[in-house]
VOGU-3710 file (C-alpha; in Angstrom, 3 decimals, decimal comma):
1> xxxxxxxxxx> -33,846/82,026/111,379  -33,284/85,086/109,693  -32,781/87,084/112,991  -30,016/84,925/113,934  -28,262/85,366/110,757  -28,190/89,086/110,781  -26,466/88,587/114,811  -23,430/86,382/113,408  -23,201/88,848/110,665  -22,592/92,068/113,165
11> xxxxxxxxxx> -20,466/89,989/115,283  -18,754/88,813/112,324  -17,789/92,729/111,166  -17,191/93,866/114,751  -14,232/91,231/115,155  -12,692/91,759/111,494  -12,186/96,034/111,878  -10,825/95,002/115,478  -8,415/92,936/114,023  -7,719/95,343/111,455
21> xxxxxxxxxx> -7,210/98,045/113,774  -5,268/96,257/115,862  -2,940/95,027/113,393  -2,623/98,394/112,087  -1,306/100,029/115,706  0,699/97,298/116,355  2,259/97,985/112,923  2,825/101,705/113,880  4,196/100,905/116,447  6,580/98,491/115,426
31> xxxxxxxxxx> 7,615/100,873/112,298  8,435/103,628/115,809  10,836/100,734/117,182  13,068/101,467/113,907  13,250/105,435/114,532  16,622/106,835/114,584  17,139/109,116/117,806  19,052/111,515/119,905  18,714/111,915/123,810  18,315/115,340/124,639
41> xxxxxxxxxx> 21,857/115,868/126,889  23,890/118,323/129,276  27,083/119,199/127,300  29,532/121,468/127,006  29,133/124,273/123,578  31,762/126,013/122,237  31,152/128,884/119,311  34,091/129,337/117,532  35,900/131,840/114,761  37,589/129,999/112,010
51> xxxxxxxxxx> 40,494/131,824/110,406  44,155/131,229/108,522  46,378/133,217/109,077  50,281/133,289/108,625  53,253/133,299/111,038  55,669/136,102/110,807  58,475/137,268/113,420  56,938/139,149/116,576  57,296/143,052/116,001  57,621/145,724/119,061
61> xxxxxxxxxx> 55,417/148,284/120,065  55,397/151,803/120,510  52,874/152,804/122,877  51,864/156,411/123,904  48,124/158,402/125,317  45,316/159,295/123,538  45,181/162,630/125,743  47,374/164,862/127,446  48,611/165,003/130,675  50,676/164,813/133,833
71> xxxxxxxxxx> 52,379/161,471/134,368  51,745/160,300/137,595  53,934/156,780/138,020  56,228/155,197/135,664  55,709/151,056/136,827  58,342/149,566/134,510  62,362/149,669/134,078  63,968/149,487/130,520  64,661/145,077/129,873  61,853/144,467/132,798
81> xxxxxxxxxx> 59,509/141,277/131,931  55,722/142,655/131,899  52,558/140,638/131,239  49,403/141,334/129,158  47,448/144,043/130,902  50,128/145,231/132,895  50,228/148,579/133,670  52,800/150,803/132,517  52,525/154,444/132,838  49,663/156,252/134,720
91> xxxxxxxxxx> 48,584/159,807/134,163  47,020/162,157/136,891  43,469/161,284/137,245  42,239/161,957/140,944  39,729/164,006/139,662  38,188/161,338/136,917  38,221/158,698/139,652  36,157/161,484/141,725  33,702/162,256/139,161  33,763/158,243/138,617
101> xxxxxxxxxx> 32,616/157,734/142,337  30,009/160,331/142,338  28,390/158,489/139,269  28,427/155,747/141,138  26,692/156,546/143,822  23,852/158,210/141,324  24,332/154,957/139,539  23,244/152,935/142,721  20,906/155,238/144,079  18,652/155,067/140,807
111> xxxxxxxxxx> 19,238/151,259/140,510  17,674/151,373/144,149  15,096/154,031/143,665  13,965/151,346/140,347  14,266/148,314/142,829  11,926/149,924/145,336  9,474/150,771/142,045  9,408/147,705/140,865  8,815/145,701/144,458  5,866/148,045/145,415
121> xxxxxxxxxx> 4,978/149,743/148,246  5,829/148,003/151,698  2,232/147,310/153,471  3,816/149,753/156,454  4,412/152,577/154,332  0,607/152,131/152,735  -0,632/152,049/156,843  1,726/155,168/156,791  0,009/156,694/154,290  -3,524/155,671/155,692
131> xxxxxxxxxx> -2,492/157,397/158,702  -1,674/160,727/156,814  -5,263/160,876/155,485  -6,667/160,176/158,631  -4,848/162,866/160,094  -5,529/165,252/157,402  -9,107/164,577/158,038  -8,581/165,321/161,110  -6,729/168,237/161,052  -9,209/169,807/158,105
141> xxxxxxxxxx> -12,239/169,395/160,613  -10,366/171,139/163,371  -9,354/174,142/161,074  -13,384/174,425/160,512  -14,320/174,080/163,984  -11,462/176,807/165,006  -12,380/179,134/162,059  -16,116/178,561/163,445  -15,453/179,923/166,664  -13,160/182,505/165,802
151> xxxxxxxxxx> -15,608/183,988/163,695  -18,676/183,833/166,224  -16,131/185,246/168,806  -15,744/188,436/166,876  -19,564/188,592/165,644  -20,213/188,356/169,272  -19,703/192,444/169,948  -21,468/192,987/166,502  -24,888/193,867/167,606  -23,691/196,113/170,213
161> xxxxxxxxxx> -21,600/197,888/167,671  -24,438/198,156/165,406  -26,596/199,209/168,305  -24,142/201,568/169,489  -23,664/203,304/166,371  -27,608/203,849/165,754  -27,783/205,440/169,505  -24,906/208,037/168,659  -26,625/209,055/165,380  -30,261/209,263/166,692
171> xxxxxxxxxx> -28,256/211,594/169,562  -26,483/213,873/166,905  -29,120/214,659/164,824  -31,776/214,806/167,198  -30,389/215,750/170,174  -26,733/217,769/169,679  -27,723/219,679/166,634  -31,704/219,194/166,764  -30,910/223,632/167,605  -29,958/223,803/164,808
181> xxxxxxxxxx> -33,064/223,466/162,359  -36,403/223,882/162,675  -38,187/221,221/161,292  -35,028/218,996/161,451  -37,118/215,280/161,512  -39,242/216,745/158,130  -38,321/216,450/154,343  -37,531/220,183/154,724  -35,526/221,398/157,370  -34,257/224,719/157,846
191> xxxxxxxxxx> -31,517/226,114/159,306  -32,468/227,689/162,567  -29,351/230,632/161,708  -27,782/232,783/159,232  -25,027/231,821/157,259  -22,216/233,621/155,238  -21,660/230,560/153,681  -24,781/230,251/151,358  -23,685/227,113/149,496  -23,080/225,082/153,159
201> xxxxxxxxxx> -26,454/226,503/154,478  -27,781/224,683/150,896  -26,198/221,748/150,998  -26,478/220,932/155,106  -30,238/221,243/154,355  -30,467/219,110/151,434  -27,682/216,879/153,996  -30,161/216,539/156,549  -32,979/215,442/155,176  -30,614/212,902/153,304
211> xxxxxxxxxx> -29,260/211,903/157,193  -32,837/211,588/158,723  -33,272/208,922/155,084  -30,319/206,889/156,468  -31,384/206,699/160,083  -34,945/205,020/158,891  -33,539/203,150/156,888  -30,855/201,780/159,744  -34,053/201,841/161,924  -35,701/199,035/159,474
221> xxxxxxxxxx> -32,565/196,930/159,414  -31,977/197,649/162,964  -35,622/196,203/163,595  -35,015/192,855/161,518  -34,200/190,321/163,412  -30,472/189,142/162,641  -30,468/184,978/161,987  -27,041/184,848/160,764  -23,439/186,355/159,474  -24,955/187,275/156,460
231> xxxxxxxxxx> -27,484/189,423/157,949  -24,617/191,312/160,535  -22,577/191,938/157,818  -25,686/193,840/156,347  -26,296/195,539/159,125  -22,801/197,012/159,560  -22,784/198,074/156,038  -26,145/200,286/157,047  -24,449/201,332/160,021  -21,305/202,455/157,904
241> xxxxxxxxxx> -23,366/204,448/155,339  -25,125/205,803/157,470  -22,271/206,898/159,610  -20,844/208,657/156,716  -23,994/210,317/155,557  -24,400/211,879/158,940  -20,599/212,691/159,055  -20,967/214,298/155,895  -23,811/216,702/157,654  -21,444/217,200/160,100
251> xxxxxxxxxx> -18,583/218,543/158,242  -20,972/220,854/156,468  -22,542/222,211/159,269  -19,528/223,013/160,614  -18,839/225,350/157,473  -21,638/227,141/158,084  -21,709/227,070/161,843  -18,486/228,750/161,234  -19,464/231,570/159,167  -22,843/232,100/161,162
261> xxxxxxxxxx> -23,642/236,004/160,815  -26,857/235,869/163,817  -25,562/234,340/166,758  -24,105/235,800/169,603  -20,896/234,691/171,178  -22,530/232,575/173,490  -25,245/230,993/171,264  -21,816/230,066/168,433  -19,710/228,769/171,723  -22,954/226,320/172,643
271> xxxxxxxxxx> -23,393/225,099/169,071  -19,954/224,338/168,473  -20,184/222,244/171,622  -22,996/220,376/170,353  -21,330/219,789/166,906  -17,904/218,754/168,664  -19,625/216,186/170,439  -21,864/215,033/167,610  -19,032/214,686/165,104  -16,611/212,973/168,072
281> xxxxxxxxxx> -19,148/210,459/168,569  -19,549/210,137/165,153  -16,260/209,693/164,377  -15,735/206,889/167,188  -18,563/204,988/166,358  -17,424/204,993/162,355  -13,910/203,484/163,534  -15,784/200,889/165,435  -17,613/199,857/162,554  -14,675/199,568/160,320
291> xxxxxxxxxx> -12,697/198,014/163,267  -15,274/195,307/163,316  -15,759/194,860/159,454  -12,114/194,623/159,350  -11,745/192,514/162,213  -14,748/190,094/160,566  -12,298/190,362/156,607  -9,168/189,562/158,651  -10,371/186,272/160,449  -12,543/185,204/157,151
301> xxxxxxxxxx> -9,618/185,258/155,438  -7,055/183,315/158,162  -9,769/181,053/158,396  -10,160/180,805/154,501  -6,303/180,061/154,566  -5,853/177,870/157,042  -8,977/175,620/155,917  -6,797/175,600/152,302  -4,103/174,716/153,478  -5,391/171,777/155,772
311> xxxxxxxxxx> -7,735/170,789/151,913  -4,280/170,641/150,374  -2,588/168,912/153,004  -5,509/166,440/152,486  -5,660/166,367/148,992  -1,839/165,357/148,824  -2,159/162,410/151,632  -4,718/161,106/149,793  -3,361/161,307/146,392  0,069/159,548/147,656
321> xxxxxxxxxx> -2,245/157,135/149,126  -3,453/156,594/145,670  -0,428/156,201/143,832  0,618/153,698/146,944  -2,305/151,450/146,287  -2,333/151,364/142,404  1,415/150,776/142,074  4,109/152,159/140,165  2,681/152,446/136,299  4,517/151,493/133,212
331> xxxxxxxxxx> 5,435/154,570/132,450  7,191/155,657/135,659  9,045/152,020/135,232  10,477/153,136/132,330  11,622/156,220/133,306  13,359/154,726/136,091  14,901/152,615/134,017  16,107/155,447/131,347  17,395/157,080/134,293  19,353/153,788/135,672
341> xxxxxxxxxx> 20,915/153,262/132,009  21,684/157,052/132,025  23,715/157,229/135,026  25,151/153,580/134,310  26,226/155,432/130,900  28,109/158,101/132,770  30,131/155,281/134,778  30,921/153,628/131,879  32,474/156,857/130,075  34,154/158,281/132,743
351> xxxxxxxxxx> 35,592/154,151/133,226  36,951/154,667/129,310  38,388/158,025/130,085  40,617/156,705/132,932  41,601/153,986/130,930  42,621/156,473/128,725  45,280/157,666/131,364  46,848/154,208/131,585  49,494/152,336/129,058  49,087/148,804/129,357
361> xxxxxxxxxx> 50,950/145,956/128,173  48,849/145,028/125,421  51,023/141,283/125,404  53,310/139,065/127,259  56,985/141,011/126,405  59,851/142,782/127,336  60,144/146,719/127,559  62,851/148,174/125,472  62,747/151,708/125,787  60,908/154,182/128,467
371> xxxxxxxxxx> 60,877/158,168/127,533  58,193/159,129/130,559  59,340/160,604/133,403  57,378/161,393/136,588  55,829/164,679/137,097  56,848/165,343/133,499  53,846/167,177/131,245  53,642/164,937/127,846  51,145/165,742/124,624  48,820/163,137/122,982
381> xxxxxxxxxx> 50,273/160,660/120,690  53,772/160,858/122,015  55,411/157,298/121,835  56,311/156,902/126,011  57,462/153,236/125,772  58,164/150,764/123,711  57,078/146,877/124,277  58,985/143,748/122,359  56,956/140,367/122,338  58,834/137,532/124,196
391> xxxxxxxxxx> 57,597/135,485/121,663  59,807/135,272/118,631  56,824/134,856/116,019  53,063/135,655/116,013  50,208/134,931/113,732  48,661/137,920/111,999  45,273/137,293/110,235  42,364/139,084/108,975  38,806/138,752/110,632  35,506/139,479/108,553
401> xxxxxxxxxx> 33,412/141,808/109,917  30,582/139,418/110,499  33,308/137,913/113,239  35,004/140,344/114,754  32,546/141,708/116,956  32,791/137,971/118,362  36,526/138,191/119,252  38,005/140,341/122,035  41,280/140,441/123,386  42,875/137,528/125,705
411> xxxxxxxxxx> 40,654/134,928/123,449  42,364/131,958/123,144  42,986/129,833/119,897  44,092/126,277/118,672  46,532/126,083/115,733  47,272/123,897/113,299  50,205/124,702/110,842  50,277/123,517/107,521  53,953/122,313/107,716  53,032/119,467/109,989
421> xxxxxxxxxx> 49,572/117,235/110,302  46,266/117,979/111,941  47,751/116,187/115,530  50,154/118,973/115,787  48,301/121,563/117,789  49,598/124,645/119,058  47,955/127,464/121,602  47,778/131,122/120,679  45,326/133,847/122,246  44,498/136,844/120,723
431> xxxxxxxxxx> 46,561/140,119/121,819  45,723/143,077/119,481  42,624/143,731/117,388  43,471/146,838/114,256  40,250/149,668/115,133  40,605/150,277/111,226  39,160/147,836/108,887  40,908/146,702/105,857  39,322/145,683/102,250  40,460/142,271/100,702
441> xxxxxxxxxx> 38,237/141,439/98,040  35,510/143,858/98,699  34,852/142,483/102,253  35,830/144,523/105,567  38,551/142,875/107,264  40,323/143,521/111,063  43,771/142,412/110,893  44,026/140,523/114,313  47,634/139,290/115,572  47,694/136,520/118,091
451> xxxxxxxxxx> 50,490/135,010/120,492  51,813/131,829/120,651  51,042/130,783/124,235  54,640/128,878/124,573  57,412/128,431/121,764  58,171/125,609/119,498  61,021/124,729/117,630  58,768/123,834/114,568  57,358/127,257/113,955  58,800/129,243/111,351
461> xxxxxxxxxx> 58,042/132,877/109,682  55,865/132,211/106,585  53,995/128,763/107,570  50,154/129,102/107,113  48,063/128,967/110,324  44,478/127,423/110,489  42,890/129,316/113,531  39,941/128,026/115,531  39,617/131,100/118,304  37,330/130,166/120,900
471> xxxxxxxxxx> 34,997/132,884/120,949  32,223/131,952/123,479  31,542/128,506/125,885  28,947/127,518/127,975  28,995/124,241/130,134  26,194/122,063/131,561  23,428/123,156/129,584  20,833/120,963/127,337  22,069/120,477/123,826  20,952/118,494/120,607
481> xxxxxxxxxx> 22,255/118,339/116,743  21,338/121,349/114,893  19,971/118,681/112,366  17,424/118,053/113,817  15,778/121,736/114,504  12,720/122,119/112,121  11,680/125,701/111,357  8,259/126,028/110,661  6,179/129,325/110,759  9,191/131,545/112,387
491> xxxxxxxxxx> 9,078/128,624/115,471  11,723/126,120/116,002  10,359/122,735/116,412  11,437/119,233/117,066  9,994/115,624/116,746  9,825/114,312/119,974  9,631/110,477/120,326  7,121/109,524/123,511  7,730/106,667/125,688  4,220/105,332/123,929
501> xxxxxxxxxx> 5,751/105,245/120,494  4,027/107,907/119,588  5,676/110,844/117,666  4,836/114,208/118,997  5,931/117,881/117,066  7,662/120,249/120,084  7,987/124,103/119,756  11,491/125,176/121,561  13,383/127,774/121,795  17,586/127,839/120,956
511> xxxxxxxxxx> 20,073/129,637/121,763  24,182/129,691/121,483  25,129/127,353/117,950  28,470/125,401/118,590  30,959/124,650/116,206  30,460/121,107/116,254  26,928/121,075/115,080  25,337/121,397/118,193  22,660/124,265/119,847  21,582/124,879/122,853
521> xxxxxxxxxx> 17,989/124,479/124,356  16,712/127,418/126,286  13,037/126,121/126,507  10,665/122,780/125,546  12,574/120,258/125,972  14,298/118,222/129,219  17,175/116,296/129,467  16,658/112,316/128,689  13,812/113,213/125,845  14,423/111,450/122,732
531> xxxxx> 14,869/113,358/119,727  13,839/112,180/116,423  16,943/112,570/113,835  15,387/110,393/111,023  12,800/108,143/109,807
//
């Protein structure tokens, strides 16, 4: 019994938080029905400037160059009808418009070179690339093959030089002037005649037993079996110090074969024989050596070079390889970039320098007075013509300085005067903008004249003008009441109502403000969505 009380009692809370629950969502969403909204639209903005202003009578205008010059065309006759932005007089500038179409073709030629940076490498000019480096490779490897055989080609004769060499020396000392000295192979030798020359019979005795040193000492290397380059460049150096050594014998015995004081006629004639053909070979056999060592420098170092130059070769295909694959980096980006703005720059000022060699109309008028003449040489700030409005009046105003940068010449404006009531509407556009500001109550002002489009009987000098200059438009573009922009955090946010009722909080992003309350939607929302405008 008690069980089946404690069952109705669950089943009896269960069903009264359902109805609860229920009743409370279908409150919500009944309370949602009643939320005021705004469909998110495409529309039309217009920013706006507005001004007051008053009319006065239209003045002329005396207009003249900034620079000097050489007038190149007069386009206008004295009482001939012009428009705004007609031109009136031209200076000579064929040599601005040159410089302007060389910085134009930098100008394009960096905005290409940055195109080409920012797209990447085409996949044919990477396989181009590849291709180098293979080639390089290739190209290194035959350099070190060449250089190998060059090298062994000249090694080649070295052990018959070296051979060569040790014959002629073992023949002049122990053959050709073996007469000479008695005891010539021993540590002490002696000369086998006089000499008047006691210093040279010294020192060709102390020379040969330093000669018969060398030849062992050739003999050992001579006997080593050579395995390599290294080893034949050894060798040669023996050869070539030994060579000299004996040479230097040579020379000395020839000093005191020279100023023998025992040998007869014949005996001298025989010797000197001997000694001539010693020191010939000698000689011969010492330029071989050097031939060869230099021979063996020369080719090391063409091979040395040409194996460099085939490293660097490879060293740069594989570095712009590199560079293909990893892609431009930020850095090179933005130098491209500084270099696209600073040749864009240069367009741009040599642009306002040729505009500086033209008058133009700066309104709709009538010119009055011409003192230009063709070919004629005229200074700076010389009044050339003079320019009368067509309109009789004009609307002169002054522009804050928060609004001015806003308003540019050629803007057009709807006027109301205060004479008449808000349906009478009249066109103007602006037509000159003062460069100089002007204080009115401690705020920078731009006194700004504008041009009645067409004339009206009901304008008068001295009425009050209310200005709204259309400054800026954009059509077909997402739009909802500023109203109802929430900033929260630094974010713009809206409250967005869902099809479900339900009321969700949307970041967005704005941008242009209208003058009729309205901004536009960049981001975050679509058109159709419902905007919440109040509870």
């Amino acid at each position: 019994m008690k069980k089946k009380t404690k069952i109705i009692l669950v089943i009896s809370t269960v069903l009264v938080v359902t109805l609860v629950a229920t009743g409370f969502i279908l409150s919500q969403k009944n309370n949602n029905k009643d939320l005021l909204f705004v469909e998110v639209e495409l529309t039309t903005l217009k920013e706006e400037v507005s001004t007051t202003g008053r009319v006065k009578a239209a003045k002329a205008v005396d207009l003249g160059f900034e620079t000097s010059g050489k007038i190149s065309n007069v386009y206008v006759k004295v009482a001939e009808e012009v428009k705004q932005g007609d031109i009136l007089i031209a200076l000579s500038n064929a040599e601005l418009k040159a410089n302007l179409l060389q910085y134009q073709a930098n100008y394009q030629t960096e905005q290409a070179v940055l195109n080409e940076l920012l797209k990447g490498d085409r996949e044919e000019d990477i396989a181009l690339s590849k291709t180098k480096v293979n080639n390089a490779e290739n190209t290194l490897e035959n350099e070190k093959n060449e250089a190998k055989v060059a090298l062994d080609n000249i090694y080649e004769d070295t052990p018959e030089i070296i051979q060569t060499a040790y014959t002629k020396i073992d023949d002049g000392l122990n053959k050709q002037i073996d007469e000479f000295f008695t005891n010539g192979s021993t540590q002490n030798p002696k000369l086998s005649f006089q000499t008047a020359d006691s210093q040279a019979g010294i020192n060709v005795e102390a020379q040969r037993v330093l000669s018969n040193t060398a030849l062992l000492d050739f003999k050992i290397v001579l006997d080593l079996k050579q395995e390599n380059q290294t080893d034949y460049d050894s060798a040669l150096l023996k050869a070539e110090d030994c060579l000299n050594v004996v040479q230097g014998l040579l020379n000395t015995l020839s000093l005191a074969l020279n100023n023998s004081a025992n040998l007869s006629q014949t005996t001298l004639s025989t010797y000197k024989g001997y000694l001539t053909t010693a020191r010939t070979n000698i000689s011969q056999e010492l330029t071989n050596v050097n031939t060869q060592k230099q021979g063996l420098l020369t080719q090391k170092a063409q091979n040395q070079s040409a194996i460099s130059t085939a490293q660097n070769t490879l060293a740069t295909a594989q570095g712009e390889l590199a560079i293909k694959l990893a892609g431009p980096t930020e850095e090179q980006v933005q130098a491209q970039i500084a270099k696209v703005n600073s040749s864009l720059a240069n367009v741009k000022s040599i642009e306002a320098k040729i505009e500086k060699t033209i008058i133009r109309s700066p309104f709709d008028g009538i010119i009055t007075k011409i003192s230009a003449r063709e070919g004629e040489i005229i200074s700076a700030n010389v009044p050339l013509v003079s320019v009368i409005s067509k309109a009789k009046f004009e609307i002169e105003t002054n522009i804050p300085e928060v609004d001015i940068a806003k308003i540019k010449i050629g803007n057009e404006a709807r006027v109301t005067l205060d004479a008449y009531t808000a349906s009478d509407i009249f066109s103007a556009f602006v037509s000159q903008i003062d460069l100089s500001e002007t204080i009115i109550e401690g705020v920078s002002t731009y006194k700004t004249i504008l041009q009645f489009t067409t004339q009206d009987e009901k304008i008068r000098p001295g009425m009050t003008a209310n200005l709204d200059i259309l400054t800026a438009q954009k059509d077909n573009i997402l739009a909802i009441p500023t109203r109802t922009i929430i900033t929260k955090n630094g974010s713009k946010t809206v409250n967005l109502l869902n099809q479900g009722g339900t009321i969700e909080e949307r970041r967005i992003e704005i941008g242009m403000r209208s003058s009729d309350g309205k901004t536009e939607i960049l981001s975050g929302l679509s058109q159709g969505d419902k905007v919440i405008t109040s509870y």
